[in-house]
C-alpha positions in Angstrom: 16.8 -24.4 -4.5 19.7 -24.1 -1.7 19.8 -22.5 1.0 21.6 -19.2 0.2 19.2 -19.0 -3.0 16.1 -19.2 -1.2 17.7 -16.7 1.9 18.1 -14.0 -1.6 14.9 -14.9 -2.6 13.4 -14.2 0.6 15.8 -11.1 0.9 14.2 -9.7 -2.6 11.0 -10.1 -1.8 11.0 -8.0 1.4 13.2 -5.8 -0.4 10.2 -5.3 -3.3 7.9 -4.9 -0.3 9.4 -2.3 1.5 9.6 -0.3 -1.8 6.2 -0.9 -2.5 5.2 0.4 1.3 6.8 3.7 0.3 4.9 4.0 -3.0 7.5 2.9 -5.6 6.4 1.1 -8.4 8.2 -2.2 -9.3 8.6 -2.4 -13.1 10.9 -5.8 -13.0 12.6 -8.1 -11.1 15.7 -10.9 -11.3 15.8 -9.6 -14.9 18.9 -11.1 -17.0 21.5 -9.5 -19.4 24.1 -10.2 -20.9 26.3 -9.4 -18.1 24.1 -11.3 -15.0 20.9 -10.0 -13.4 19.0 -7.1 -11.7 17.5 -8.1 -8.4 14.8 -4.9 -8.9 14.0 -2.2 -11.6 11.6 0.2 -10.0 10.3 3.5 -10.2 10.4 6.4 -7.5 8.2 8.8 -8.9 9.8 9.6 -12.4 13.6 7.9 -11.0 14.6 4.7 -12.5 16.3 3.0 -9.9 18.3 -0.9 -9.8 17.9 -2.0 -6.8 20.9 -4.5 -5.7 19.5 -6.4 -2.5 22.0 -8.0 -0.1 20.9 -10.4 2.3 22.7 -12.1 5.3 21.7 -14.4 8.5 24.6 -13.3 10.4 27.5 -11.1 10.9 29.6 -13.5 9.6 30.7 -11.9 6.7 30.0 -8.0 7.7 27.6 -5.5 6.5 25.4 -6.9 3.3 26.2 -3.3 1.4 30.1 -4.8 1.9 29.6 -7.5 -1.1 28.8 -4.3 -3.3 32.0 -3.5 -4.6 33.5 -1.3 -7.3 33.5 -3.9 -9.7 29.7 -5.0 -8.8 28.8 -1.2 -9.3 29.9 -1.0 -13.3 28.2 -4.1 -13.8 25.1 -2.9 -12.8 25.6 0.1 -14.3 26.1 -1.8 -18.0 23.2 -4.2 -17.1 20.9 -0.8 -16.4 22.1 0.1 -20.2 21.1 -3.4 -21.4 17.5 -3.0 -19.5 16.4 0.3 -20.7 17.3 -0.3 -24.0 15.4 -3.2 -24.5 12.5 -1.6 -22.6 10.1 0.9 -23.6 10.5 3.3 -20.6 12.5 7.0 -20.6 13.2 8.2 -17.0 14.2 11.5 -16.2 17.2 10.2 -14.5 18.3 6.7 -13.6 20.3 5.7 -10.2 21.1 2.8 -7.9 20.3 1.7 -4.8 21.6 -1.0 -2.6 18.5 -2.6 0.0 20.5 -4.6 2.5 18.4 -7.8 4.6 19.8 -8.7 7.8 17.5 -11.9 9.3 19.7 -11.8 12.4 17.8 -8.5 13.8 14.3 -7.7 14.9 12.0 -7.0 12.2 11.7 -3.0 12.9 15.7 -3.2 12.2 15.6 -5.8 9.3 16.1 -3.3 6.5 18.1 -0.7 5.6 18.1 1.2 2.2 21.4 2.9 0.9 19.8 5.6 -1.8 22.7 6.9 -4.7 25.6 4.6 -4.0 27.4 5.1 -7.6 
């Protein structure tokens, strides 16, 4: 594994953790489709929501959220399609979520969660 894949790894898996703190239910994760991968599928309370988790080291490139761009966001949106219709799960609404990882900042400031950014 490189570097930058084990810095996402490490980025998804304090992602699913801070979800988990707040009570959300983690129903998949690095799932693939046809069109690439989910990082998270997770529930908050009755909510479907695809968690796209950003991680960075530095401010060399800007704010994580940045690398979400227009084109990112209708992926994601097709690869949601692909995942509920090959699971077994009906939510009462379905939205996405972008959990951005900074390792550069103290750990109280290491996460920030952008709720709703279609």
């Amino acid at each position: 594994m490189s570097a930058r894949q084990a810095l996402g790894r490490y980025g998804e898996r304090v992602a699913a953790a801070h979800l988990a703190a707040r009570g959300w239910r983690v129903v998949d994760r690095n799932w693939r489709g046809r069109d690439g991968e989910l990082d998270i599928v997770a529930m908050d309370g009755t909510t479907l929501v695809v968690v796209e988790v950003k991680t960075r080291s530095g401010p060399g490139f800007g704010h994580p959220a940045l690398a979400v761009t227009p084109e990112k966001l209708a992926r994601l949106r097709r690869l949601a399609g692909q995942w509920l219709t090959e699971h077994d799960l009906r939510p009462a609404e379905v939205r996405l979520d972008v959990i951005a990882v900074r390792t550069d900042v103290p750990v109280a400031e290491r996460v920030e969660h952008l709720r709703g950014i279609s």
